[in-house]
N, C-alpha and C positions, 0 to 999 in steps of 0.2 A: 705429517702426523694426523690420524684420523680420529679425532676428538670424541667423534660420540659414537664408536662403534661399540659391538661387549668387546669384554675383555676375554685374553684367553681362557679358557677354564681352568680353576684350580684344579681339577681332577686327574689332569695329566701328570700334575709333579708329585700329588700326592698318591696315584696308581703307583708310579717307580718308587717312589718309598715304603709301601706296604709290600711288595714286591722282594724287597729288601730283607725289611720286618720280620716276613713269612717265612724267609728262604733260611738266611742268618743268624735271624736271633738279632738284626743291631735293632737301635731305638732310631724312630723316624729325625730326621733333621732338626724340626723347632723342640727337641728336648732338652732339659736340663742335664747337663754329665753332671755328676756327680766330683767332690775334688779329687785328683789323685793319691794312690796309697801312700804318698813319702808326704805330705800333705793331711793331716789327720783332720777328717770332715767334722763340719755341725754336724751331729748326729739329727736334732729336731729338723732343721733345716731342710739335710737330705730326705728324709724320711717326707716331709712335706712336698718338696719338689716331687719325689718321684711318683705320691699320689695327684700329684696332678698330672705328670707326665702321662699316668695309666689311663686316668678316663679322660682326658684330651685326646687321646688315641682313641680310645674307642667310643667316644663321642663324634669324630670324625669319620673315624671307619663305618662306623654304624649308621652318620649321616650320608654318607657316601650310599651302602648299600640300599638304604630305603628308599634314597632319590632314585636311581636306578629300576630300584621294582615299582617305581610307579607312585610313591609317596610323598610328594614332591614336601608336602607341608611341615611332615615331621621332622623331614633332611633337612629343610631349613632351621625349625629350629633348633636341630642339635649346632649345625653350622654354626648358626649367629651365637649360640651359646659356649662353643669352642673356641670362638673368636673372644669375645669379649672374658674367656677365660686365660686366652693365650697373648690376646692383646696387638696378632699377628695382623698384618696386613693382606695378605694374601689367603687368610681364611677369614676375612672382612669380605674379600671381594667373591669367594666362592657361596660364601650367602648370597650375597646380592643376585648372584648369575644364575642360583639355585630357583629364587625367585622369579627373574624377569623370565627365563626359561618356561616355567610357568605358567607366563603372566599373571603375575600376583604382585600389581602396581604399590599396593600400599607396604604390603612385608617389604616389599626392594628396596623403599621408601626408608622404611624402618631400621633396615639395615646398613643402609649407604649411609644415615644419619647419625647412627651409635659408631660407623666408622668415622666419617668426621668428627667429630666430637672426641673418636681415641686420638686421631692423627690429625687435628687441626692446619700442620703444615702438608699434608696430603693433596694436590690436586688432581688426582683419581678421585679421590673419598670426594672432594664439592664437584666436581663435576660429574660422579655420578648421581649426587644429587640433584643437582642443577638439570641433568637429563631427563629422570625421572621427573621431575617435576612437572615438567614442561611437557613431557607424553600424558601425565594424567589432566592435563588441561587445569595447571595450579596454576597459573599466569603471576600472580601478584606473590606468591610465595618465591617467585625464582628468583628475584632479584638480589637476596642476601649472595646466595650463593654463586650469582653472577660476579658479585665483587667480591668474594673471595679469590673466584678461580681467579679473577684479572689483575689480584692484588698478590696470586702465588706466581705470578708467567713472567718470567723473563721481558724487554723490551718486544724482540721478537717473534716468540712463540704468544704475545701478546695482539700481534699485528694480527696474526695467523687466527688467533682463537678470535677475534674480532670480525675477522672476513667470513667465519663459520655462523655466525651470528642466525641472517636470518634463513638458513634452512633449518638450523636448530628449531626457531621458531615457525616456519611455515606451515601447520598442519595444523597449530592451535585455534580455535574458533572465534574469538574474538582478536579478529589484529589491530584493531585501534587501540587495545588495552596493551597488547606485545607491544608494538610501538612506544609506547606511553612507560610501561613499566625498563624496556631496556634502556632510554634515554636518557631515564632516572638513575640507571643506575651506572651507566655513562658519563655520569657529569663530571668527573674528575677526567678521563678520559677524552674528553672533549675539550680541554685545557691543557692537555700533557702534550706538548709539540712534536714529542717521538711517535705517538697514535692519534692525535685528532683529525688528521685527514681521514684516516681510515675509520675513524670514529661515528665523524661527519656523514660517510658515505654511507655506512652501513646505518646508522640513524635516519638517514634519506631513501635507503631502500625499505625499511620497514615502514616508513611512513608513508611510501609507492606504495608497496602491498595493501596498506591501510585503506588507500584510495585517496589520501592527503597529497595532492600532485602538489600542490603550491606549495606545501611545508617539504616534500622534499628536493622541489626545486632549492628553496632557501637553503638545503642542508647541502646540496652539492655546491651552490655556490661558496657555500663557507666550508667544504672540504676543498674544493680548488684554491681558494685561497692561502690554506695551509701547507696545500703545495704544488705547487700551478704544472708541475711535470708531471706527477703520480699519473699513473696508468687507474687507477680504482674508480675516481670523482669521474673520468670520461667515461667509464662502461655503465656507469648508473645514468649519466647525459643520453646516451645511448637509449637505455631502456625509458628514459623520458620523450625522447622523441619518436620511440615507436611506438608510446602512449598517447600522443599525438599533442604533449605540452612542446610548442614548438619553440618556447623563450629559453631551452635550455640549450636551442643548440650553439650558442657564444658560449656556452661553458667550452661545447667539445672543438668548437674553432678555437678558441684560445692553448686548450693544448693541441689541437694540431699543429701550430704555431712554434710548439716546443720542438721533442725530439721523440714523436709519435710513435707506437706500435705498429708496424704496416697492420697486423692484424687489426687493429681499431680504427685504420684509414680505411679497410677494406670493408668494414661495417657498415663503415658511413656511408662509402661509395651506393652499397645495397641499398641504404636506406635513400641516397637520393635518386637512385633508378626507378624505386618505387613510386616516389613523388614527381616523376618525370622530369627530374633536374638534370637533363642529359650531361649539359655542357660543363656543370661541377661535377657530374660524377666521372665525367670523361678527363678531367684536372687531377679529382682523388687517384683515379685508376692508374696515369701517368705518374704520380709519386709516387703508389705503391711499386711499379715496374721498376722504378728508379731504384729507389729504396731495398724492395727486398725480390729481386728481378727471380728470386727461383720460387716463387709463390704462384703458381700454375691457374687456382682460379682468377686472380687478376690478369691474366694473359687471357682470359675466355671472358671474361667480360667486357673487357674492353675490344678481342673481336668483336662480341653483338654488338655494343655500341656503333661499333666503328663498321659492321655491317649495315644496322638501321640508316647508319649515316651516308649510305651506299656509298665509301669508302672502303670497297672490295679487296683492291692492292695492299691498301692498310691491314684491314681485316684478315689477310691470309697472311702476313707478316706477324700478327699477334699468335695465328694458330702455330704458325710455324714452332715458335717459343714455346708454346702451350705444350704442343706435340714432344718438343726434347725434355719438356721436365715428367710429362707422365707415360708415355709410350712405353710399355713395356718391353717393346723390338730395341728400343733407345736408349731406355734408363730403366732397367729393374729395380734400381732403388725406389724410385719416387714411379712405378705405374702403376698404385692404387687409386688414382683416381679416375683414369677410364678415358679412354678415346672417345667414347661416342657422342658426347657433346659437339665434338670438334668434327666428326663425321657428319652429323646431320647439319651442321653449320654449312660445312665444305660442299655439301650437297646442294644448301639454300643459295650458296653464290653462286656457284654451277648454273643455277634453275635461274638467277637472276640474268644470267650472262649468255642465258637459251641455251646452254651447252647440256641437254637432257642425258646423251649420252654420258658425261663426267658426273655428274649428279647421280644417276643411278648406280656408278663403278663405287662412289662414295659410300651409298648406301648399303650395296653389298657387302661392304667392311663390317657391316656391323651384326656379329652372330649371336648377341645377346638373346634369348625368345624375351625378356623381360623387358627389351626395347623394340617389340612387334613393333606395340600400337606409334609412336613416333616414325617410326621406318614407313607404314602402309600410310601413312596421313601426307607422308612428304611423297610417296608413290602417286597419292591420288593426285597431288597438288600437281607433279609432273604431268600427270593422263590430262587434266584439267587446261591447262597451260596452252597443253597440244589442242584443245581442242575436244579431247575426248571425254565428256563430262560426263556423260553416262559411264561411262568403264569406269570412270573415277570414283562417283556413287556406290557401285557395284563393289570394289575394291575395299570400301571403308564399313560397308553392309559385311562384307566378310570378314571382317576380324573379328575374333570369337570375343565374346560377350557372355560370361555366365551370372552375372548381377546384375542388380540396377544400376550403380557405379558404373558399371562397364558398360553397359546400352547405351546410358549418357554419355558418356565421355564420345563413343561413336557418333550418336545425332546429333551433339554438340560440333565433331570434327566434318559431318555433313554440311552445318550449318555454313558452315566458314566456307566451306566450298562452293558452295550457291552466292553467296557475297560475295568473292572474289568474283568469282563469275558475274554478276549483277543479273541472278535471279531471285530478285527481292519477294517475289510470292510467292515461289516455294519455301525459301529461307524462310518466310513469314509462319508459314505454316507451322515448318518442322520447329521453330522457337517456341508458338505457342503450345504447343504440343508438351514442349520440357515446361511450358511456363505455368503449365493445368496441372503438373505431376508435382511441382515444387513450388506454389504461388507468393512464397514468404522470402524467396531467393532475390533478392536486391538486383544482384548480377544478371541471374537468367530474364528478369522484367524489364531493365535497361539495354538490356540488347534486342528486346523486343520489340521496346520503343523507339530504338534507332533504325529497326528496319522498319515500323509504321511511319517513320518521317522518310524515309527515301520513294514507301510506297505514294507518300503525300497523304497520310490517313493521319491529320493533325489533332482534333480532337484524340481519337485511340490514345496517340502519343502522350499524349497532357494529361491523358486521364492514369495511364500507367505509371509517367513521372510523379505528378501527385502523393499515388496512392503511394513509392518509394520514400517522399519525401516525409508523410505520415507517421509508416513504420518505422523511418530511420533518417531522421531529423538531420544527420550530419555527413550523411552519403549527397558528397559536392556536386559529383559528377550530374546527378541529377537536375539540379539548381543553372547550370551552367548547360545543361543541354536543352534546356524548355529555354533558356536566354537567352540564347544563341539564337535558336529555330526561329522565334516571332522575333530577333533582329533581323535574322536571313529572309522573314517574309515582311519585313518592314510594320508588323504588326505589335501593340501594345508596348513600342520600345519605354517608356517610364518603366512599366512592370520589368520589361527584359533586363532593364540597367539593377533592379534591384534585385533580382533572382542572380544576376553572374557578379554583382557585388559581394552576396551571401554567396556562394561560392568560392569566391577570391577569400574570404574572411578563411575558408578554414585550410585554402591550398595559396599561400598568398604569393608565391612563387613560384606558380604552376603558367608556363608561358602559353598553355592551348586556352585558359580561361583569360589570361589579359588580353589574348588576340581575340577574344568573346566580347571584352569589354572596349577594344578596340574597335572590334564591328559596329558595335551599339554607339558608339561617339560617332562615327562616320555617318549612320545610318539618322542620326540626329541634326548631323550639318558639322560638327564640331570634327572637322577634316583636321587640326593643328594636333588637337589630343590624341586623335585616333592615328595618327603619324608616329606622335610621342612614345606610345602605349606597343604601336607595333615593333616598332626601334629595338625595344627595348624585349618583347615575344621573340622577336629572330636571331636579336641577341643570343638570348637564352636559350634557342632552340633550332635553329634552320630549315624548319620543315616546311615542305610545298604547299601544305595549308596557309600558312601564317605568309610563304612566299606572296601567293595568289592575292592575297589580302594587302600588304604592303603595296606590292605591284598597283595595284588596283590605285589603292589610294592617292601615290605618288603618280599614280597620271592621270588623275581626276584635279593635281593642283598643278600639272602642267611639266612635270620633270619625270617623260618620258625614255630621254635613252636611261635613266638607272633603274624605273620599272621593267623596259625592256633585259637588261643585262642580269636584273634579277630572276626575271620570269624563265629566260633562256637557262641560267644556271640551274636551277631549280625541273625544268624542262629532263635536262643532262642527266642527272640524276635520280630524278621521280618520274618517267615518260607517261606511267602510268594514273597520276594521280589525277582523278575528278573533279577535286575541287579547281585544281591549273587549269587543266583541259576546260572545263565549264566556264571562266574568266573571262579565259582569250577568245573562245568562241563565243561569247555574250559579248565582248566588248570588238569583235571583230579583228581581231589582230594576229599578225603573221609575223614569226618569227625568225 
């Protein structure tokens, strides 16, 4: 049911009854008949109903026609005076629609209120006041009428009209007072075991909107409480953690715990890719498979996973699945969501596996023009690969570009080609170049600074992290990249430990910054902790970085073959990686 849309117009039922009227001769539907002739009438009586009958009618008719040419004001007031002649409900609400048509917020007001007041048990009549109210930015007047409609609704349609809550109220300009005024009037609500969960929750998201995170933390915890399966208290946990309150995520473990929505497991999965929580999201991903195995984007995300994790065998086993639930050669039901995900996937492991010819065959599958720019970026990556980094260049210069957006999006996909490559001063260049056109860009200024650190242009870098850190106090990445660098050059480690501390504080589960903090202990003397710290990074994460770094440490304290068997595994599947490569050639070691 859609609570607060208009209603349909009275004018359609009342068109077919003048229609009648005109053709026939009868009397419109809301008339008094008169008694019948074997029945001998009040003569005063009749005589009285039937003047009313006459100008109720053309009180109506007449409001009718004036709205139509354009009179909006005068149609309403015959309406509302028809109404409240007729006592009718449905020429109550043909006012009201007369008006808000209009917009003429206060007569709609005035009208939806003389209806209430006729039909007190009416939940049209407080709800379109309740509505009105709240568009004229009445805030503290809405609350009557809030607890009428919740004291006319069913248990049910009670739950309903409560989860409509805060879009009703989202447009209003003070939301600390919305907050404040539906809580109040809530409070019964909030005690009734049949709606306080959902009471609680909706309580908790306007007091999100308010910008009260800790009050509506406290308000999902005490909606889960009331009912620890509900689906409602985990979607608001949800919208807490990608608020970045991260105490709420035991709310949404605990109903995971239950008897979860795959859709709600699949949320979370996103949100722990985001936070580079590989190895949970790769847990989420496997229950959602489990659970609800014909859920197609969970078969694509756990291929990337499980491609990142150069687990390619894997990865082509997920597309596999992916492929039968959207393929539209495969399954017409379900091929709205599109192949080319999975193409340019199938391409990337191809390209992993040297296989350029398969990769390309991939590529041509996909005829979208509105997936050019992904198609020529993965072309270039191939030219690149080979060797041919000019053609490559040339390749990604040639995709049409009619905006700024679109310029960038291209020198940005240059950019990346020249790092792969390890042409860090050209990359240099063409970064600063986006970094003079957009200076307030966090992203574009961090990727700057990463390439003045490979250049060894250390200062630049710290001067760029800084001014990040400045603008935008809570971008980690930054904190965690200037702490790492002077751990890597062995320089300022006190300051290093406390710049990737403050980092961990806002990603505290983020395994590339404990393997930061892990460097800094080692790079201290404290070999046991930075052991500890890495354990627990590879844990979390198995990357050839965090590889390189373990390795390291474990045979700097003498238990060489399990650095060796790490570095070798790690080898197998990242052949490419810099930081490995750089280790065993520092540390002289042959594999």
């Amino acid at each position: 049911m859609d609570y607060y849309g208009l209603m349909v117009p009275f004018f359609r039922y009342l068109a077919a009854s003048l229609v009648i009227v005109l053709a026939f001769g009868a009397k419109p539907s809301w008339a008094q008949f008169p008694a019948a002739p074997q029945d001998p009438p009040n003569h005063d009586r009749s005589a009285s109903n039937a003047l009313l009958d006459a100008t109720l009618f053309y009180e109506i008719l007449l409001g009718e026609i004036v709205t139509r040419g354009g009179d909006s004001a005068t149609g309403y007031s015959l309406m509302l005076e028809a109404a409240r002649r007729s006592n009718d409900e449905q020429i109550y609400r043909r006012a009201v629609d007369i008006a808000l048509q209009s917009r003429s917020g206060d007569p709609a007001l005035t009208a939806a209120q003389a209806w209430a007041t006729a039909w007190p048990r009416s939940i049209d009549a407080h709800r379109y006041v309740l509505q009105i109210l709240v568009a004229l930015n009445r805030v503290e007047e809405s609350a009557t009428p809030l607890q009428q409609v919740m004291a006319l609704h069913g248990a049910t349609d009670r739950a309903a009209f409560l989860w409509a809550l805060p879009s009703l109220y989202a447009k209003v300009s003070d939301k600390a007072l919305a907050a404040s005024v539906v809580e109040k009037a809530l409070q019964d609500s909030l005690v009734d075991p049949t709606v306080s969960s959902i009471a609680w929750t909706v309580t908790g998201r306007l007091r999100l909107v308010a910008g009260n995170q800790q009050g509506a933390l406290e308000a999902v915890r005490k909606a889960q409480d009331q009912a620890p399966l509900e689906d409602k208290p985990a979607l608001l946990a949800l919208e807490l953690l990608e608020a970045g309150v991260t105490e709420a995520e035991p709310v949404l473990r605990r109903y995971l715990d239950g008897r979860p929505s795959p859709e709600i497991r699949m949320a979370y999965a996103r949100l722990l890719l985001e936070w580079q929580r590989y190895t949970e999201a790769q847990q989420q991903l496997g229950y959602v498979t489990s659970e609800k195995p014909d859920l197609p984007q969970a078969w694509m995300a756990q291929a990337a996973l499980q491609f990142q994790d150069n687990n390619l065998n894997d990865a082509e086993a997920s597309l596999e699945k992916y492929a039968a639930l959207v393929d539209p050669n495969r399954n017409a039901a379900t091929g709205r969501v599109g192949m080319t995900p999975a193409y340019l996937l199938r391409a990337q492991i191809a390209e992993k596996r040297g296989d350029y010819i398969a990769a390309e065959q991939w590529l041509a599958r996909i005829e979208n023009e509105q997936d050019l720019f992904s198609v020529q970026v993965r072309r270039a990556s191939l030219l690149a690969r080979q060797g041919k980094l000019a053609e490559a260049r040339a390749l990604i210069r040639s995709i049409p570009a009619d905006n700024d957006e679109a310029r960038n999006m291209n020198l940005r996909a240059e950019v990346q080609l020249l790092r792969d490559a390890r042409q860090y001063r050209e990359a240099y260049s063409l970064q600063k170049s986006l970094v003079d056109q957009s200076p307030a860009d966090d992203d574009l200024a961090y990727e700057l600074a990463m390439l003045a650190d490979k250049l060894g242009e250390h200062r630049a870098m710290e001067r760029l992290l800084r001014q990040i850190m400045v603008r935008n106090p809570s971008y980690h990445h930054a904190y965690n990249a200037l702490g790492y660098s002077l751990a890597e050059r062995g320089a300022r480690l006190a300051e290093a430990k406390e710049l990737i501390l403050k980092a961990l504080s806002f990603a505290p589960k983020d395994p590339f910054i404990t393997d930061s903090l892990a460097w800094v202990e080692f790079r201290q003397g404290n070999s046991a902790e930075a052991l500890r710290l890495l354990e627990i990074a590879f844990g979390m994460r198995p990357d050839a970085d965090i590889a390189a770094h373990l390795g390291e440490v474990l045979w700097a304290q003498g238990n060489q073959e399990r650095a060796k068997a790490i570095w070798r595994e790690s080898l197998r599947l990242n052949p490419d990686n810099e930081t490995l490569r750089e280790t065993l050639q520092r540390l002289n070691i042959k594999l």
